[in-house]
C-alpha positions as CSV (number, residue, x, y, z in Angstrom):
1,X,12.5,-2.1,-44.8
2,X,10.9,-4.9,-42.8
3,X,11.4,-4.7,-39.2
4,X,14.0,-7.9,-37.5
5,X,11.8,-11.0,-36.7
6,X,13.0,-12.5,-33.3
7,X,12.0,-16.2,-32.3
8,X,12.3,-16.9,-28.5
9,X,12.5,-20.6,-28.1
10,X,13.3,-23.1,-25.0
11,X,10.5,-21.7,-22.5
12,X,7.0,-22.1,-21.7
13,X,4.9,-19.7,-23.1
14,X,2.1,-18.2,-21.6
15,X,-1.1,-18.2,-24.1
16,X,-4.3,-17.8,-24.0
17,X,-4.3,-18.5,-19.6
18,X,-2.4,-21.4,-19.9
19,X,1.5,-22.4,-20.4
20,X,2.1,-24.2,-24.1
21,X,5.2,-25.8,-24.0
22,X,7.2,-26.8,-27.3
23,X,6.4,-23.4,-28.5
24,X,8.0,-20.6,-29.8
25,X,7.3,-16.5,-29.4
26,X,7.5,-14.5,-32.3
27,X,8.6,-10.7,-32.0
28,X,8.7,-8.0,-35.0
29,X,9.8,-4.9,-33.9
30,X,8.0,-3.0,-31.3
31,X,4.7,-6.0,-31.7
32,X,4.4,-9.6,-31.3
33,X,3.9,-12.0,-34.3
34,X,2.5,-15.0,-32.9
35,X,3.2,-18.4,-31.2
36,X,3.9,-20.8,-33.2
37,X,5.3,-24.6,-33.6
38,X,9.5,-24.7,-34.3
39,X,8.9,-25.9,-37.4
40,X,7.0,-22.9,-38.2
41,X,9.9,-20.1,-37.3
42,X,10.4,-18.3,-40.6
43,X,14.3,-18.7,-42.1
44,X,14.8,-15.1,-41.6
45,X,14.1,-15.3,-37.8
46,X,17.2,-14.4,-35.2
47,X,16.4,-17.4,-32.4
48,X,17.4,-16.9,-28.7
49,X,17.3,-20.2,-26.9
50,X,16.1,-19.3,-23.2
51,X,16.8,-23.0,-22.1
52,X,14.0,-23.2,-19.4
53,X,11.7,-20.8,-17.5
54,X,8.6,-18.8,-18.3
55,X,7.8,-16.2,-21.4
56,X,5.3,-14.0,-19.9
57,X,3.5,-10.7,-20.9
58,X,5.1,-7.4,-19.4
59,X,3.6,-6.1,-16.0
60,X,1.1,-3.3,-16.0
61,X,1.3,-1.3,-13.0
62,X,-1.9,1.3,-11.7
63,X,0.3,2.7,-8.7
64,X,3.9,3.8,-9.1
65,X,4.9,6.5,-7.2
66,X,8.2,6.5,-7.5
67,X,11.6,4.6,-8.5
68,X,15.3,4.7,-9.5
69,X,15.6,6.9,-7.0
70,X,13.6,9.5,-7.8
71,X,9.6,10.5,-6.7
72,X,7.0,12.0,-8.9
73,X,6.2,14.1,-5.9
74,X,9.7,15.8,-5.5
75,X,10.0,16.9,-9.6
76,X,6.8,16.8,-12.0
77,X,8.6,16.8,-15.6
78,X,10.1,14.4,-17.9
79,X,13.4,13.5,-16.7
80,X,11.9,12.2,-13.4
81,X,8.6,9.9,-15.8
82,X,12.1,8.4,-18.0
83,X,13.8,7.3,-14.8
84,X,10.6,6.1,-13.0
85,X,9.7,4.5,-16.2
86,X,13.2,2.7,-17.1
87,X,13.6,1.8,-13.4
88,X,9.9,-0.5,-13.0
89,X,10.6,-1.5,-16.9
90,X,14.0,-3.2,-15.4
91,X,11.8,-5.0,-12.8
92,X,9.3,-6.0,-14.8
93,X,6.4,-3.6,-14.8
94,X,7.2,-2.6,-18.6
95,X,3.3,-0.2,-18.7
96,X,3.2,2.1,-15.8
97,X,0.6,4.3,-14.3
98,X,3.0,7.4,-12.3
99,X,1.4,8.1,-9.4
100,X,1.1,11.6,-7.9
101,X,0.4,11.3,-3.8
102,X,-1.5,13.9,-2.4
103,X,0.3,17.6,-2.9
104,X,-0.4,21.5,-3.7
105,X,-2.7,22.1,-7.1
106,X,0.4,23.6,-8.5
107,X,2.4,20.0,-8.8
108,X,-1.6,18.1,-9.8
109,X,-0.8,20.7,-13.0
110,X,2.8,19.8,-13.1
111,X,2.1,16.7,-12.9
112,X,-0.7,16.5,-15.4
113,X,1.7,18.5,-17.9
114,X,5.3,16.2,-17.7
115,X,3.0,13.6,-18.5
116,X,1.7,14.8,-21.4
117,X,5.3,15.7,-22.0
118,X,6.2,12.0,-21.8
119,X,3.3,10.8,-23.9
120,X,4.4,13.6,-27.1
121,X,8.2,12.6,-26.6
122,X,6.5,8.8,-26.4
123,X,8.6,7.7,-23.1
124,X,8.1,3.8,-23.2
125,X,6.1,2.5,-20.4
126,X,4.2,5.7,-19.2
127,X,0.1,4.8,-19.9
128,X,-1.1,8.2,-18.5
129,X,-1.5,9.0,-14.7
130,X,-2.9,8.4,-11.3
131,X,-3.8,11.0,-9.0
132,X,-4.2,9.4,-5.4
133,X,-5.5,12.8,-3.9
134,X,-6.1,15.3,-2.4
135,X,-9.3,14.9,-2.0
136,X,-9.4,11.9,0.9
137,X,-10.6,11.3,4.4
138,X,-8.0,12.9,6.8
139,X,-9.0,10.1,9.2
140,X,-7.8,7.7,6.8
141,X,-4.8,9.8,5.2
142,X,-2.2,7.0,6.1
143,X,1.2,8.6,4.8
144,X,-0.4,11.5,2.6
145,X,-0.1,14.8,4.4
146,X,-3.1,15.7,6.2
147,X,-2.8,19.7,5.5
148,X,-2.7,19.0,1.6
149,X,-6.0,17.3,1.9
150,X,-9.6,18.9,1.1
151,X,-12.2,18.4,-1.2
152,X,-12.9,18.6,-4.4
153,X,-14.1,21.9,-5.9
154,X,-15.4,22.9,-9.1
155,X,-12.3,24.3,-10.1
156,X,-10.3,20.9,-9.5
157,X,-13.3,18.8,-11.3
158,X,-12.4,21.1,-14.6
159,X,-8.9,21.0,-14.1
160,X,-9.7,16.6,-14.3
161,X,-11.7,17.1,-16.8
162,X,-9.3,18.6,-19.5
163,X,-7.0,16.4,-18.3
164,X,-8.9,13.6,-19.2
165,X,-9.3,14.9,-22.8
166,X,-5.8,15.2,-23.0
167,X,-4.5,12.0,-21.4
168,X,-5.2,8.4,-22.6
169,X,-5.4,6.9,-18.9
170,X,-6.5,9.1,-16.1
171,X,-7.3,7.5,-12.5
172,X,-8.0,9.4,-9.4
173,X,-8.2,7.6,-6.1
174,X,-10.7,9.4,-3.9
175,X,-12.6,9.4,-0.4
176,X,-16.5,9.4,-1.1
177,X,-16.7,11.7,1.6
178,X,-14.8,14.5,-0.1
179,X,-16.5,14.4,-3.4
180,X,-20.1,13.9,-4.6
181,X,-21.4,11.5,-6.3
182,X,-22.6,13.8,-9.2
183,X,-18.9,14.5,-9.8
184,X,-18.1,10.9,-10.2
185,X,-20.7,10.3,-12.3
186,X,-19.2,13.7,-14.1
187,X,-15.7,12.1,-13.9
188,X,-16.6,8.6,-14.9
189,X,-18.7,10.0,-17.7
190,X,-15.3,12.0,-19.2
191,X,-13.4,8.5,-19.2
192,X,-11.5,8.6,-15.7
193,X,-11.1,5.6,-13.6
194,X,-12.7,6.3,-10.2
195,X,-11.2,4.5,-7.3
196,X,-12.3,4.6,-3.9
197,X,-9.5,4.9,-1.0
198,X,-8.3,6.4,2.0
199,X,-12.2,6.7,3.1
200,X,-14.2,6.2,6.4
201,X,-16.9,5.7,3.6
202,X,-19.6,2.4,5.1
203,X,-20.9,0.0,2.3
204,X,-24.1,2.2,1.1
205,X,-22.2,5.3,0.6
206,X,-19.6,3.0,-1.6
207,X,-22.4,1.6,-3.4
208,X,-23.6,4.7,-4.0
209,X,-20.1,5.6,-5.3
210,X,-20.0,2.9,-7.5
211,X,-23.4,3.7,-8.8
212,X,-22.5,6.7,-9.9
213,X,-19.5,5.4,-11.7
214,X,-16.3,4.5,-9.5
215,X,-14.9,1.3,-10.8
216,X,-12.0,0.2,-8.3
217,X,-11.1,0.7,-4.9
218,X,-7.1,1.8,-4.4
219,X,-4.7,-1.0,-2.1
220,X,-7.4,-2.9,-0.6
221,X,-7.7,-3.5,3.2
222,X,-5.2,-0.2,3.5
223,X,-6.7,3.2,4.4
224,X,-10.1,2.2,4.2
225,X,-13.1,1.2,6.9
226,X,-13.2,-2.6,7.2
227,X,-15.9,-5.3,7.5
228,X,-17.8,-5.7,10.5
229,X,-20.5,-7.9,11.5
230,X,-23.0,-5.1,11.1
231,X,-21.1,-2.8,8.5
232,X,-19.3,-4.4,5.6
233,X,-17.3,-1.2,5.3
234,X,-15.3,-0.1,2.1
235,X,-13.5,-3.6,2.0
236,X,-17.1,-5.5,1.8
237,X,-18.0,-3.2,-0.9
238,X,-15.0,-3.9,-2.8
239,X,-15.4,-7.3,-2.7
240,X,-19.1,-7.5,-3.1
241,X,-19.6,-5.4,-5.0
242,X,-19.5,-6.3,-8.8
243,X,-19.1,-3.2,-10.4
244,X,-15.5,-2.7,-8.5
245,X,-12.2,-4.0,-8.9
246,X,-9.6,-3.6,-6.5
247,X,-5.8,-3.7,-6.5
248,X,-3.8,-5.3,-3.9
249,X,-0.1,-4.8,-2.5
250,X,0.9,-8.3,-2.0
251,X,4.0,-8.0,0.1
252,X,2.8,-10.1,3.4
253,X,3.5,-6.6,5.1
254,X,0.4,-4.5,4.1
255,X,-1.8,-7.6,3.6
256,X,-2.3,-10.7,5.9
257,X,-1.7,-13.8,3.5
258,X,-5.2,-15.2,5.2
259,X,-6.9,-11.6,4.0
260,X,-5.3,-11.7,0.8
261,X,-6.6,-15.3,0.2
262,X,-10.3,-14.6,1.9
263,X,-10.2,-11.6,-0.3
264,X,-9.6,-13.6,-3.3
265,X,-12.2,-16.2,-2.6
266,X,-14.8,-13.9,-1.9
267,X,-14.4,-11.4,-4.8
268,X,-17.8,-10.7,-7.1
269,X,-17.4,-10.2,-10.4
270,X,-17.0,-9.2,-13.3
271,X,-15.0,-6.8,-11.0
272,X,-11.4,-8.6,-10.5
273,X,-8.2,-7.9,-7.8
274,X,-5.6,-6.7,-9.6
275,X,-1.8,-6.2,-8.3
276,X,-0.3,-3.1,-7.5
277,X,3.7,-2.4,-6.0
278,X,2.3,1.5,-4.9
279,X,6.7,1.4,-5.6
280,X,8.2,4.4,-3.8
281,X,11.7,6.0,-5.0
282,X,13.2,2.9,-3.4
283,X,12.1,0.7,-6.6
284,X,14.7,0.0,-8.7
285,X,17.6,1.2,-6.4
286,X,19.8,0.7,-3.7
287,X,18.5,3.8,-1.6
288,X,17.2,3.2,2.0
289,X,15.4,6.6,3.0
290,X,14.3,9.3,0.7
291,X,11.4,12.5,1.4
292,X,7.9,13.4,0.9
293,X,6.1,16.2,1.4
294,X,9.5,17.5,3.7
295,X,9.1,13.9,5.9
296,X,11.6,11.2,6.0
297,X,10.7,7.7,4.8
298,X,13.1,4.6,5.9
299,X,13.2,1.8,4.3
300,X,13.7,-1.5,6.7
301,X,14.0,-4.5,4.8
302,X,11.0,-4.7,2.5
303,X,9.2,-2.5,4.6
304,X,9.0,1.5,4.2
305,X,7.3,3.6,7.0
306,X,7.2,7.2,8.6
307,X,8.9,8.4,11.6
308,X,5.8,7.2,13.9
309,X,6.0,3.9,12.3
310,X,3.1,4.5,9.6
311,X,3.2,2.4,6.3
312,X,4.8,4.4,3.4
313,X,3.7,2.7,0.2
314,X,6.2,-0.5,-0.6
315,X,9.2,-1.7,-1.9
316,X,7.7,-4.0,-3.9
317,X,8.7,-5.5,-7.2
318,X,5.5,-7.1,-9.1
319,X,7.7,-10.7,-10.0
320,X,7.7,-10.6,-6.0
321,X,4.0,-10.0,-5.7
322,X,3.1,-12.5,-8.0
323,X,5.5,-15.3,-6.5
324,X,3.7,-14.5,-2.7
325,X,0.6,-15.3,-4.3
326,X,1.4,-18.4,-5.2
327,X,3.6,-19.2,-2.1
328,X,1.0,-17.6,0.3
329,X,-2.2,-18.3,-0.9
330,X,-2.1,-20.8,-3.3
331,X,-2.8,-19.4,-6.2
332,X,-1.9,-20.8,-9.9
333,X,0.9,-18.9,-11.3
334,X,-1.3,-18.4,-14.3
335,X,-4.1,-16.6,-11.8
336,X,-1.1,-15.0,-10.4
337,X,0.0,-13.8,-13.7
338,X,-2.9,-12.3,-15.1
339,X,-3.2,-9.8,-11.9
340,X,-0.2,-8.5,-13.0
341,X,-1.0,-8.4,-16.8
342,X,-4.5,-8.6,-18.2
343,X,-6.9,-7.8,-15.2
344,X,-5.4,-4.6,-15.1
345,X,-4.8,-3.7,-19.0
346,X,-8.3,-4.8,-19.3
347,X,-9.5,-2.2,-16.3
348,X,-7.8,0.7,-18.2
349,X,-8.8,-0.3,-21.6
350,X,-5.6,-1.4,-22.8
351,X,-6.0,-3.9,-25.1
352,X,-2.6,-3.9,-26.9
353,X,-1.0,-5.4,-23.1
354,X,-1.2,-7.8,-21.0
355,X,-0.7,-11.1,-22.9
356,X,1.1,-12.4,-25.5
357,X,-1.0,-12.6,-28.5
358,X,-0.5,-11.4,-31.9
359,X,-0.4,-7.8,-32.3
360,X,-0.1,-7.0,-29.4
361,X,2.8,-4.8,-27.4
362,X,5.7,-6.9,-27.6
363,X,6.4,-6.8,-23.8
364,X,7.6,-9.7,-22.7
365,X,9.5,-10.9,-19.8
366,X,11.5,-14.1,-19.2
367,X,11.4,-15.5,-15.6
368,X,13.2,-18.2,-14.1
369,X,11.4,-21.5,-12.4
370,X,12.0,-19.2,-9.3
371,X,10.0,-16.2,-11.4
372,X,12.9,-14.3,-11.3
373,X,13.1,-12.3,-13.9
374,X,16.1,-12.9,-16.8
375,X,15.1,-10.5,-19.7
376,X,12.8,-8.3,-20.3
377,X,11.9,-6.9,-23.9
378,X,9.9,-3.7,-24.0
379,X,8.5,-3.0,-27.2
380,X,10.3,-5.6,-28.6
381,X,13.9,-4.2,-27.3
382,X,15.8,-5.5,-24.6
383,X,16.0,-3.5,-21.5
């Protein structure tokens, strides 16, 4: 039986990097069909008239540590992946990367397993999974607790390296200081994405990282040594360096607007910046404090912080993120766009996301002229 062709009319369409207008979007089932002219729309299509706004491809979303309520850090099985997972695919982040924060080798396993759980019971939206620690720099720990950190032993590199056999997307955020660059180059070599982050790391020791096969750097200008007149730090590697990319919470709170647009100005490529929410539970819900590791996180406005006043990941929705970057730095919103879409599907190797092209993921979202979103369709569905 053929699958339901749906025809989404009456809003500019992003294709190809640019907005078409006069256009239609094609869905058939879980893919897309195509863009095509109104005169084109097969008899048999069901048409939605969006009257005004933006079509757009689904957000894809490196760091998500939490939402609906609910942290990967509290329970590691599936129930806690589906609510993450249906609470960012609500905002808009319809491909997700759960994000384990620094915790025991017991929940890195637990973790590892629920989402191999969630890939076999094939959860929509979970990609795979990102390990951000434990192996940092305690001097640059930020929220992660400091006891749970240490390096990385031989025992934890095999532990990664079945589970990058056994995942499709594995990235781990780590502190050059607390691994070697043999076991990046062992780890890069397997398929993970290396990122750099919460490191005292200078530039050569980041090159030297990157060298050996780290790609990204984790929330840039957060938790990492900055540039100086004499030492560029990890942000001047990040941005100098080609061979990185580097995602970016684009709040205003964790990121000057003037850094964020210096940043963007300055990046060498092919390497790109890329946006991340790093989403605690908050995401997705009306809660305003909720634990980690045993401590208490408030939430204040936009803003989520520790007792002692220490930044706690965000509460950060990625149709936000892109709108400040067009607002505060004066960025297109088709530059905009694509950090939220293609940079990052195209980091991870996910070329059935991030835009709206035939055959690809029919994750859409429809956004109001104030990029708010309307609708979003995952896998061709309606959320």
């Amino acid at each position: 039986m053929k699958k339901q062709l749906t025809a989404l009319k009456g809003a500019s369409i992003l294709e190809g990097g640019q907005f078409c207008r006069d256009k239609v979007l094609l869905l058939r089932g879980a893919r897309l069909e195509g863009i095509v002219s109104d005169q084109q729309v097969p008899p048999e299509a069901v048409e939605i008239d969006l009257a005004g706004g933006y079509l757009v491809p689904g957000f894809v979303d490196l760091q998500v540590n939490g939402g609906g309520g609910v942290m990967l850090n509290d329970t590691q099985d599936l129930a806690t992946l589906r609510t993450i997972a249906q609470a960012h695919a609500a905002i808009g982040a319809t491909s997700i990367l759960p994000t384990l924060i620094t915790d025991t080798p017991g929940h890195v396993q637990a973790a590892i397993r629920a989402v191999e759980a969630a890939l076999a019971a094939d959860v929509p939206g979970i990609l795979g999974l990102h390990l951000e620690g434990p192996h940092l720099s305690k001097a640059r720990k930020g929220a992660h607790d400091a006891a749970l950190i240490r390096p990385m032993s031989d025992t934890d590199l095999e532990l990664l390296l079945q589970a990058a056999s056994r995942l499709p997307v594995l990235k781990i955020t780590v502190a050059p200081e607390t691994v070697t660059n043999a076991q990046i180059a062992t780890l890069s070599g397997a398929g993970v994405l290396v990122s750099l982050g919460h490191t005292e790391a200078d530039f050569d020791t980041c090159a030297a990282a990157a060298k050996a096969g780290a790609r990204c750097v984790t929330h840039l200008f957060n938790a990492q040594s900055q540039i100086t007149g004499r030492e560029p730090g990890t942000v001047g590697a990040a941005l100098a360096l080609g061979g990185l990319s580097a995602g970016l919470i684009a709040d205003g709170i964790h990121v000057h607007p003037a850094s964020m647009s210096l940043a963007l100005q300055a990046k060498c490529g092919p390497g790109q910046i890329f946006l991340v929410s790093d989403a605690m539970a908050t995401a997705g819900s009306e809660i305003e404090s909720f634990s980690l590791n045993g401590r208490q996180i408030h939430r204040s406005g936009n803003r989520l912080s520790l007792a002692d006043g220490t930044l706690a990941g965000a509460h950060l929705e990625l149709a936000s993120a892109v709108g400040n970057l067009v607002e505060m730095c004066g960025l297109s919103l088709e530059q905009a766009l694509a950090m939220a879409g293609e940079v990052p599907a195209a980091l991870i190797g996910a070329a059935h996301l991030g835009s709206l092209a035939a055959g690809r993921q029919a994750d859409v979202l429809h956004l109001n002229a104030a990029l708010q979103i309307q609708t979003v369709w995952q896998r061709g569905c309606p959320v």
